[in-house]
C-alpha positions in Angstrom: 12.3 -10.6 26.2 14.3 -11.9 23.3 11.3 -13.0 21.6 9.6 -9.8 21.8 13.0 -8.7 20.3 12.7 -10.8 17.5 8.8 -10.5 16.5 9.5 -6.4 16.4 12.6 -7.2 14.3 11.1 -9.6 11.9 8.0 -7.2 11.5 10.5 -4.4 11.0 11.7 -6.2 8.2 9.0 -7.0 6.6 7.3 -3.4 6.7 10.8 -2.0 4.9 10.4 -4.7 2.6 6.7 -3.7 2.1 7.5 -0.2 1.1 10.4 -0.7 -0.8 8.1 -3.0 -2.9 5.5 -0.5 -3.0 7.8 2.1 -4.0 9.0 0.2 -7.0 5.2 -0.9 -7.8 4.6 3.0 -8.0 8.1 3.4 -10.6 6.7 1.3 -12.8 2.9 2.8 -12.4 4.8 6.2 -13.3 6.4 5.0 -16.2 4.1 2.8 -17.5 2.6 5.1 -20.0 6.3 7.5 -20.4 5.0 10.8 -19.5 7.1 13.4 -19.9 8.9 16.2 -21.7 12.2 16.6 -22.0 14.3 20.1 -22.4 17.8 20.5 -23.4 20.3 21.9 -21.1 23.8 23.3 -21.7 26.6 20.6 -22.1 30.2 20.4 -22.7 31.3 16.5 -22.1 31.2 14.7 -25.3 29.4 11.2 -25.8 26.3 12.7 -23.0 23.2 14.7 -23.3 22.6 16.4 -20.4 18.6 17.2 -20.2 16.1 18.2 -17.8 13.4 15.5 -18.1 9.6 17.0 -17.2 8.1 13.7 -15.4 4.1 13.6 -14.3 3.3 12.2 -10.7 0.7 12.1 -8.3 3.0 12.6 -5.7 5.8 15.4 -6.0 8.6 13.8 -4.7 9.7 12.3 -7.9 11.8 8.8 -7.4 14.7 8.9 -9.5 14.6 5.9 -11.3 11.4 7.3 -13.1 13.5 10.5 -14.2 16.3 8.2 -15.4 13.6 5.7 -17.4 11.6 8.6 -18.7 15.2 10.5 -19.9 16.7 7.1 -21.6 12.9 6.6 -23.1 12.8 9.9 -24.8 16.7 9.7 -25.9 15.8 6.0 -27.6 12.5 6.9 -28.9 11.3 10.8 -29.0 14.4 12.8 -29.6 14.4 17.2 -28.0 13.8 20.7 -29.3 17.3 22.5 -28.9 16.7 26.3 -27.5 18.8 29.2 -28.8 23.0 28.1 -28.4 21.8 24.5 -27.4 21.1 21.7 -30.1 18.4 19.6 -30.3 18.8 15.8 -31.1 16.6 13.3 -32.8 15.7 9.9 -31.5 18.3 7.3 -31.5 15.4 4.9 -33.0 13.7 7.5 -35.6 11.1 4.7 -36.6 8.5 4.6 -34.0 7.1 1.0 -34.9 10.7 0.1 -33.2 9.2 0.2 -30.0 6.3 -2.6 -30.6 8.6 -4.8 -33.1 10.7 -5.3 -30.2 8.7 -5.1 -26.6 10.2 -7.6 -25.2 13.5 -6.4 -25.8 12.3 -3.3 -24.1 10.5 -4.4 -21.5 13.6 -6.1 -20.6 15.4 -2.6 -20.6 13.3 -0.5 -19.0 11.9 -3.0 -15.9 12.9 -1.9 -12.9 16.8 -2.1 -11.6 16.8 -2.5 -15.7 19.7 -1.9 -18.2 18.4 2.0 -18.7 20.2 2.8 -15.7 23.4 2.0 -16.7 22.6 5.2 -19.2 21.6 7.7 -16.9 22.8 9.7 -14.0 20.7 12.4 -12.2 22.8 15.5 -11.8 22.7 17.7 -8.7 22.4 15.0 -6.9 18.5 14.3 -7.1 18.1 17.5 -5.4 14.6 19.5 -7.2 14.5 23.0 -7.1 11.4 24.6 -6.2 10.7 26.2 -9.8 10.9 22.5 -10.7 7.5 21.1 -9.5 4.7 22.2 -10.7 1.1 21.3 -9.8 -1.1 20.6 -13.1 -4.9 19.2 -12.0 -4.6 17.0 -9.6 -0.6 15.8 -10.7 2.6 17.1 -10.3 5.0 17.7 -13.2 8.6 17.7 -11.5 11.8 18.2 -13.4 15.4 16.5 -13.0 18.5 17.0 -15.0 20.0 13.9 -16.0 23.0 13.0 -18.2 23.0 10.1 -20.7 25.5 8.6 -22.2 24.1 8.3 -25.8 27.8 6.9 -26.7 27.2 3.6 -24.9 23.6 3.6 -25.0 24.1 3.9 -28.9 26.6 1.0 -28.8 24.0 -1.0 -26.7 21.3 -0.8 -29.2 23.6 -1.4 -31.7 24.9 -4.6 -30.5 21.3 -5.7 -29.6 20.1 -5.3 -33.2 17.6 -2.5 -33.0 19.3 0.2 -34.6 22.3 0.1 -37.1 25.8 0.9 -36.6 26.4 5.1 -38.2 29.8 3.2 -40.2 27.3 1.2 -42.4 26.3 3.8 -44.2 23.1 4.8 -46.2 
């Protein structure tokens, strides 16, 4: 009886480890390309953007991490349109040849479980409102709000070396 106890527990196991590893296979598939929009949203805490990030999935229930990876992706590298009383901000890194110089740097950053997420926190707890998926062909685009914290995230990429401190002038 024990045994059988132990076979279903080790096969337990190893069918949670299975999807987890699945489930971070299809992150990275979802990210691999950074697809997405982003949207400004109303703030008011200083050193954050707070964005609603327009990810593309086959599957509507949007993992997290991608919303957090695709948010700190465009904050670093694409910069939003602001929308009447709400700024817009440019790209942390305005020089899009950044990205290729330094790819291993980045793909460092952005793996998964990667530095981006100390960066980014989903707001409203991961919870998508219905308005916020959308079917388009045969994928969904799903929205999150997530907050950065460009003040950090700048420091980061300043210490790193990719982009330069803003007291060093012109």
């Amino acid at each position: 009886m024990k045994s059988k106890l132990t076979i279903i527990s080790i096969i337990c196991i190893a069918l949670l480890t299975a999807s987890c590893t699945s489930s971070k296979k299809a992150a990275d598939a979802n990210t691999k390309s950074f697809r997405y929009e982003l949207e400004a949203m109303p703030t008011g805490v200083q050193g954050t953007y707070l964005i609603k990030v327009w990810s593309y999935s086959k599957d509507p229930k949007l993992p997290m991490d991608v919303a957090k990876k695709n948010a700190v992706h465009g904050v670093i590298f694409k910069g939003f349109a602001g929308k009447p009383g709400i700024p817009g901000q440019v790209a942390l890194v305005p020089n899009s040849s950044v990205e290729a110089e330094k790819a291993a740097y980045f793909d460092k950053f952005f793996e998964t479980g990667g530095e981006y997420l100390k960066y980014a926190n989903i707001a409203s707890n991961g919870a998508i409102a219905a308005e916020d998926i959308m079917r388009v062909g045969k994928e969904y685009k799903v929205a999150m709000v997530v907050s950065i914290n460009v003040a950090s995230l700048r420091k980061a990429l300043e210490a790193a070396g990719i982009i330069r401190s803003l007291d060093q002038g012109f």
